[in-house]
Each structure stands twice: as C-alpha cells, then as structure tokens.
C-alpha positions as CSV (number, residue, x, y, z in Angstrom):
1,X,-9.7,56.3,65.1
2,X,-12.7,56.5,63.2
3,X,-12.7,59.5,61.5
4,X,-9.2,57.8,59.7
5,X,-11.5,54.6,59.2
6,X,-14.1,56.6,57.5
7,X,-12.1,59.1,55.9
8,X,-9.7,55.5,54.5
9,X,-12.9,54.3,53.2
10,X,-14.1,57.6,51.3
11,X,-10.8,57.8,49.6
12,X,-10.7,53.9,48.8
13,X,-14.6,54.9,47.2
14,X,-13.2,57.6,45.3
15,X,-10.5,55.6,43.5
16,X,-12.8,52.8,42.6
17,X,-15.3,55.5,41.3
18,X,-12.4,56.5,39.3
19,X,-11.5,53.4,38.0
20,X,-14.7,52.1,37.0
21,X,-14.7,55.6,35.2
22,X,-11.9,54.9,33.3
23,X,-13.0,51.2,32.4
24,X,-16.4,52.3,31.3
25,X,-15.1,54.9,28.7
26,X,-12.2,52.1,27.1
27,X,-15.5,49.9,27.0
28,X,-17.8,52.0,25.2
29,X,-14.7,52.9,22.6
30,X,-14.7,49.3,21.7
31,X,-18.0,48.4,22.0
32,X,-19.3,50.8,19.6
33,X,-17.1,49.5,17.0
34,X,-18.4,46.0,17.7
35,X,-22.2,47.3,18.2
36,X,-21.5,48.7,14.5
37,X,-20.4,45.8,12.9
38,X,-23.5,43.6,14.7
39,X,-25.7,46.2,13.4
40,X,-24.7,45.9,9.6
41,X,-24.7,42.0,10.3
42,X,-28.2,42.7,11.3
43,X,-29.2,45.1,8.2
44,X,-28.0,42.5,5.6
45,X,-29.7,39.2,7.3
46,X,-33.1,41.1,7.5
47,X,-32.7,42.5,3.7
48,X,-31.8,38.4,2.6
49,X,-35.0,37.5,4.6
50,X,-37.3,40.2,2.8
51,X,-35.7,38.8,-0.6
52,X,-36.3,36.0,0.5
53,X,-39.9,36.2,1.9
54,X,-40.7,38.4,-1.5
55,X,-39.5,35.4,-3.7
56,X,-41.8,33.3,-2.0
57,X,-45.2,35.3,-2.1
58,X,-43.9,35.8,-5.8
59,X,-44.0,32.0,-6.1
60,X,-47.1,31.1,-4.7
61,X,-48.8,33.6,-5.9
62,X,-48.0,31.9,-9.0
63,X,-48.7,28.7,-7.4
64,X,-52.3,29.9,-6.5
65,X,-53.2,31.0,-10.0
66,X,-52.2,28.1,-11.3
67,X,-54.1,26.2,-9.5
68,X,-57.1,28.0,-10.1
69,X,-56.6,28.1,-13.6
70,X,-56.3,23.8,-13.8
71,X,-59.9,23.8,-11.6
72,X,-61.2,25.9,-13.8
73,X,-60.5,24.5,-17.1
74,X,-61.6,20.8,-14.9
75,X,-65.4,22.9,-13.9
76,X,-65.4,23.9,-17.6
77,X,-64.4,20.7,-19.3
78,X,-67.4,18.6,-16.6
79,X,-69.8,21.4,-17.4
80,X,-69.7,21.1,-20.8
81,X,-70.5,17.3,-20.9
82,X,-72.9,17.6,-18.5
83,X,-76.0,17.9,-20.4
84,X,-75.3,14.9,-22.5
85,X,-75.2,12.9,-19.1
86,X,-78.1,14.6,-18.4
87,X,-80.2,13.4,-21.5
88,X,-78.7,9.9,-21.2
89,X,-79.7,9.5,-17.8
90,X,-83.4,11.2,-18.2
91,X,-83.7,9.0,-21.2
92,X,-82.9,5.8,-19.2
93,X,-85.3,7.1,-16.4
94,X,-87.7,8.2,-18.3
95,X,-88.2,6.5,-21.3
96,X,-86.3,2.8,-21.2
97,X,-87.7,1.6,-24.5
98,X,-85.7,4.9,-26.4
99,X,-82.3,3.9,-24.4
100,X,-82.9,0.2,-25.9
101,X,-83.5,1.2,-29.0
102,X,-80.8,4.0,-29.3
103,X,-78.2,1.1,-28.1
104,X,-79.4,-1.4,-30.9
C-alpha cells in the first residue's frame, strides 16, 4: 500500500515539475519582450536626465561667472575711490584746520 502511495506521489511530482516547466518558458517569452521595452524606457529617461543635469551645470556655470564678474567690477569700483577717502579722513584726523578751510 505504500509503495502505490509513494510511487502516486512521485508521478504527481513529476507532472507538476512538468508544468512549472512549461509555465516558466511561456513566461520568459513574454517577459523578455516586456523587460525590453522597460529597458529602452530606462535608456531614454536616463539620457533626458543627463540633458538635463548638463543644461544646468551649463547654466550655473554661467551663473557663477557672472557673479564673479559683478563683485569684481564692485572691489574695483570701492578700490578705486578708496584713496580719496583715505586723504579725506587722514586730513580730518590729522590736520582739522586744512578740512575747515578746504570746506570754506
């Protein structure tokens, strides 16, 4: 009785081994496809985010020298009337009769 019992079971074993044979390979057929398509999804995302990314180093990059440019010019133009400051002040410090009589 339970050699049928066993031998019942190794046969039942074998047809679901068969089976999920048979499933697997009509899955991978189909997956593939749809693997593909996910893939070439994937490809065109990641090339709009390098665009993307690349336009916006482009831009700040821009952004940056700019920037740098304006402070610049700003250092440049305050240099430049510094040492008239300068002589005003030391004058005033200095010497307050020549700031009184440069003013009249």
């Amino acid at each position: 009785m339970t050699e049928i019992l066993l031998i019942a079971t190794i046969l039942l074993l074998l047809v679901v081994i068969a089976l999920l044979i048979v499933l697997l390979r009509q899955r991978s057929v189909s997956d593939l496809s749809s693997l593909r398509h996910r893939f070439d999804s994937l490809e065109k995302s990641h090339d709009r985010i390098e665009r993307s990314l690349r336009n916006d180093i482009a831009k700040n990059r821009e952004e940056e020298a700019s920037n740098a440019r304006q402070a610049r010019e700003e250092i440049s133009n305050t240099l430049i009337g510094l040492p008239a400051v300068f002589v005003q002040n030391f004058t005033v410090a200095c010497c307050p009769q020549w700031s009184k009589e440069t003013r009249a």
